[in-house]
N, C-alpha and C positions, 0 to 999 in steps of 0.2 A: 705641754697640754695637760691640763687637770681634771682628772677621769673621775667618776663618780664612785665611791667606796662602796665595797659591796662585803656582805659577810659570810660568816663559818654557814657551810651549807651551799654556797652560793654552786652550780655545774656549771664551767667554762668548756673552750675549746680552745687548744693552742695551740697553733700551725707546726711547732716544732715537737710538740709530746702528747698530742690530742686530746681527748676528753678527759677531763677530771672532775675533781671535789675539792672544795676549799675547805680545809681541816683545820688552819692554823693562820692567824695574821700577827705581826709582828708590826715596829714603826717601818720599816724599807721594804717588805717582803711580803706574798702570800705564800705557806705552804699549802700545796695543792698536789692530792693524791691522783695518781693519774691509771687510767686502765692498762695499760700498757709498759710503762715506762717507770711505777709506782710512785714514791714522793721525791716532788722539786720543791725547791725554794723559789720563787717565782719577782722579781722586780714589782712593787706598784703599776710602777708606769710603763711595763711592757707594753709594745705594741703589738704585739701576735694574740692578746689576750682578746677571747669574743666571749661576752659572756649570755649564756644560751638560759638560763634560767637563776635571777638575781636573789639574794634573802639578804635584808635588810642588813645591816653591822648594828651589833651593841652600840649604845649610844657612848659607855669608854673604850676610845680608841686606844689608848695608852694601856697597858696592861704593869704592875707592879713589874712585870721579868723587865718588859723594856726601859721604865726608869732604871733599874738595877744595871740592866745593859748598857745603859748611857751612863750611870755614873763610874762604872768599872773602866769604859771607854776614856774619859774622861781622867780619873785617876792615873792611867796605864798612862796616857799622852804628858801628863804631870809628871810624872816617874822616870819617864823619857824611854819608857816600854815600846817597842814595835807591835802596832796593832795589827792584826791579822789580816792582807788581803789577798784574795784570791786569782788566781790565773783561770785566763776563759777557757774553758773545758779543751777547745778545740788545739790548744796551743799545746795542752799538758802531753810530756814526754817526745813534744817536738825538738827543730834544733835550729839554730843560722847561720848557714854560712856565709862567708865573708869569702871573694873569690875577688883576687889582685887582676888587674887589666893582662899586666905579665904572663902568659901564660906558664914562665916557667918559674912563676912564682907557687909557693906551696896556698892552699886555701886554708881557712881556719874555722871548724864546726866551734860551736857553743851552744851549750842544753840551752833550751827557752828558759826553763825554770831558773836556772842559773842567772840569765840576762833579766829576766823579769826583778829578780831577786837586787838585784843590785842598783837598778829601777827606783823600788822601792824604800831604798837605801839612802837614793839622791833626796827621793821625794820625803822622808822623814827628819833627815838633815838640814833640808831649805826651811821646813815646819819649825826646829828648834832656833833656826837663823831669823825666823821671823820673831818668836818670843823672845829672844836674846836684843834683839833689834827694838821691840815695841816697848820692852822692859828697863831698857838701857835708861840712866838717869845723865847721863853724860853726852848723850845727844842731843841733841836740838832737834823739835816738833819739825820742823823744814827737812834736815836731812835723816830724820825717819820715815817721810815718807816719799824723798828720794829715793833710799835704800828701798822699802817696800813697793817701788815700781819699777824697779830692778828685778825683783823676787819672782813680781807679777808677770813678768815679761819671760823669766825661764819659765814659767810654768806653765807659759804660753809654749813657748819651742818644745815643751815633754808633751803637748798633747798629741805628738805622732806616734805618743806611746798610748792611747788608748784603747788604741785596739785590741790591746793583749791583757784587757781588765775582765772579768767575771762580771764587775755590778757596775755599774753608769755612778754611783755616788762616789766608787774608789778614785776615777780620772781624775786628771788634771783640768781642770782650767785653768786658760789664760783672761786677759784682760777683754772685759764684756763690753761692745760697742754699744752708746747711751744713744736711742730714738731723739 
C-alpha cells in the first residue's frame, strides 16, 4: 500500500512508541523524535504510523546524503563489502535452541545474532552468485535464467527467515505470483 509522504514537522502517533515529531526523512525511513521513547528510525511504510497533524515534504525528496548513501551502497556491493543489516530489536541478545526428539539427547543453544549472522552470509553469497551468473560470458541466455530461477526459488525457502529482519527492504523474497 502507498501512503501519502508527509514532512519534517509532520506529529504522528505510533502504537509501539507513541506521540512524536518528524525530525528527519531519509529514502526508506522517517526519523521521528518521540516523547517517551526519544528518537527512532521509523519504516515509510509502517503500519502503526497515524499521522495526527500533516506538514507538507519539500518538494526534493532525495536529499544529497541519500544519493551519497546509495552510491556508497552500491560501491560497498561492487567491492563485494557486506552491507550492513540489522536484527529486529526484539530478537537481539536472544538464542535458539535446537532440542533432539531423544530425550537423552543433549540440546543445542545458539546466540540469534550469531544465526541471523550467518543468514546474512547465505544471503550475500546467492547476491554475488547471481552477478557471477548474469555476468558470465560462457553461458547461454537460456541457462542464465535457469540458474536465476533457481536463485529465485532459495530465496523463496529463506523467507521463513523474515521475521528476524529490523527493516521489511532487508528480507528476502521469493518468486512473486503475476495476476
Amino acid at each position: 500500500m502507498k501512503r501519502d509522504m508527509f514532512g519534517i514537522g509532520s506529529r504522528i502517533s505510533h502504537s509501539e512508541f507513541g506521540d512524536g515529531v518528524v525530525t528527519g526523512i531519509n529514502s526508506m525511513t522517517y526519523t521521528v523524535t518521540f516523547m517517551k521513547s526519544g528518537q527512532e528510525d521509523i519504516p515509510k511504510d509502517d503500519e502503526k504510523i497515524v499521522i495526527i497533524e500533516r506538514i507538507e515534504p519539500d518538494h526534493d525528496h532525495v536529499s544529497l546524503y541519500d544519493v551519497e548513501q546509495s552510491l556508497l551502497s552500491i560501491l560497498k556491493k561492487w567491492a563485494g563489502e557486506p552491507e550492513v543489516v540489522h536484527l529486529g530489536d526484539r530478537w537481539k541478545g536472544g538464542s535458539i535452541v535446537l532440542k533432539p526428539r531423544d530425550s537423552g539427547l543433549q540440546s543445542k543453544e545458539i546466540p540469534i545474532d550469531m544465526f541471523f549472522h550467518k543468514i546474512i552470509l547465505i544471503r550475500d553469497r546467492l547476491r554475488v552468485l547471481e552477478q557471477k551468473i548474469n555476468g558470465s560470458k560462457g553461458l547461454e541466455e537460456d541457462a542464465k535464467v535457469e540458474l536465476q530461477q533457481y536463485i529465485t526459488r532459495i530465496y523463496g525457502s529463506l523467507t521463513t527467515f523474515n521475521v528476524l529482519f529490523k527493516f521489511k527492504e532487508d528480507q528476502f523474497v521469493g518468486e512473486k505470483l503475476k495476476d
